[in-house]
Kinemage of the C-alpha trace (Angstrom):
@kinemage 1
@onewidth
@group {chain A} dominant
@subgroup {mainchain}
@vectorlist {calphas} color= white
{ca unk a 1} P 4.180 -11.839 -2.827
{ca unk a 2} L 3.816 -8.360 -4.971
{ca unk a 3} L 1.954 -5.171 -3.729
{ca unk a 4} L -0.094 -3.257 -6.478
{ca unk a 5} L -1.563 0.469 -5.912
{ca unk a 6} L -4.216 1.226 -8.228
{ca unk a 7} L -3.485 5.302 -8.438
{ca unk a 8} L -6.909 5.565 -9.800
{ca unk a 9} L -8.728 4.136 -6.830
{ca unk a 10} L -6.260 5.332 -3.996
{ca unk a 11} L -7.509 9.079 -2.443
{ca unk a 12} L -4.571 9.617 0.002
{ca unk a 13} L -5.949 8.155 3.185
{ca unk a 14} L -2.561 7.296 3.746
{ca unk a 15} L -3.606 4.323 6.244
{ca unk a 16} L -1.539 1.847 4.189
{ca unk a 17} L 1.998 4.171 4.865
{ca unk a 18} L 0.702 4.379 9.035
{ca unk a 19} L 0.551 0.389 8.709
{ca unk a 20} L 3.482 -0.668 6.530
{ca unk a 21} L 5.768 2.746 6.487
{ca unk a 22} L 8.546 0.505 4.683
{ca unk a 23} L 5.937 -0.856 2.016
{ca unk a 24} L 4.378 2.682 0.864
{ca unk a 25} L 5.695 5.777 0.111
{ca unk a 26} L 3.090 8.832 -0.265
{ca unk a 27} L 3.271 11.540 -3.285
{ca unk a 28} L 4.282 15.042 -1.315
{ca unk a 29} L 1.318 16.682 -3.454
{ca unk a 30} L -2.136 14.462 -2.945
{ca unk a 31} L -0.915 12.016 -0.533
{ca unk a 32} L -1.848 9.389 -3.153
{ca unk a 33} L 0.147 5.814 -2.169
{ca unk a 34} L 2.442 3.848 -4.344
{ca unk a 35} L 4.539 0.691 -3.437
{ca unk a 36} L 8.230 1.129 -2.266
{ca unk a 37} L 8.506 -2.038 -4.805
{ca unk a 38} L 6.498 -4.618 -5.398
{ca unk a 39} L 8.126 -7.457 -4.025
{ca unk a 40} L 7.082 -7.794 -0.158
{ca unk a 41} L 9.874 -9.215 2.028
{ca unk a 42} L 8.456 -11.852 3.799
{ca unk a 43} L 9.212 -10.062 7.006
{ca unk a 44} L 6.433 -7.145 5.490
{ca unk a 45} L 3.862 -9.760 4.499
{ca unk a 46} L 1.342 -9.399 7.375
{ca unk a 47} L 1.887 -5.577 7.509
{ca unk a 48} L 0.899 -5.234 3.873
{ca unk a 49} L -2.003 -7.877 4.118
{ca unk a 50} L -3.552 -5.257 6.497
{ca unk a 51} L -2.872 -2.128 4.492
{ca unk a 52} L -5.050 -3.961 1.753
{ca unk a 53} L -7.568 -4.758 4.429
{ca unk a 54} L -7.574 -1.282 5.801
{ca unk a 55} L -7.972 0.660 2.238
{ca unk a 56} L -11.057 2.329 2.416
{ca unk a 57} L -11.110 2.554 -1.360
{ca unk a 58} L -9.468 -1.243 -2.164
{ca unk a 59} L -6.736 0.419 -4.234
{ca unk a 60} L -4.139 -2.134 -2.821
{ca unk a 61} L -4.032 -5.670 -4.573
{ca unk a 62} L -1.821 -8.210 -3.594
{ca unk a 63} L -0.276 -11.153 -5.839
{ca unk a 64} L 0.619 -14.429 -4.199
C-alpha cells in the first residue's frame, strides 16, 4: 500500500500525525502533512486507513 498527501487540500489539522505519528511528519511552519514515505509497512496499514478516514479535508489517498 502507498500513502499520498495532496499539499493542496491538507490545512494542518494534523489529525493524520495524532493517528499514525510514524506515517506523517508535519511542516514546522503551517502544520501542513506529508508522508514519512509512501510505502506503508503492513504493521501501519490500519493506522493510515484511519488518518484518510479522519482528514477533514480528504487530502490523504491511499494506493492498494
Amino acid at each position: 500500500m502507498k500513502v499520498f498527501v495532496d499539499g493542496a487540500r491538507c490545512q494542518g489539522h494534523t489529525l493524520c500525525a495524532m493517528i499514525a505519528p510514524d506515517m506523517f511528519e508535519l511542516d514546522e511552519m503551517d502544520g501542513h502533512s506529508t508522508p514519512v514515505a509512501q510505502d506503508v509497512p503492513t504493521e501501519q496499514e490500519a493506522k493510515v486507513r484511519e488518518a484518510v478516514r479522519s482528514c477533514p479535508e480528504q487530502a490523504i489517498s491511499i494506493e492498494e
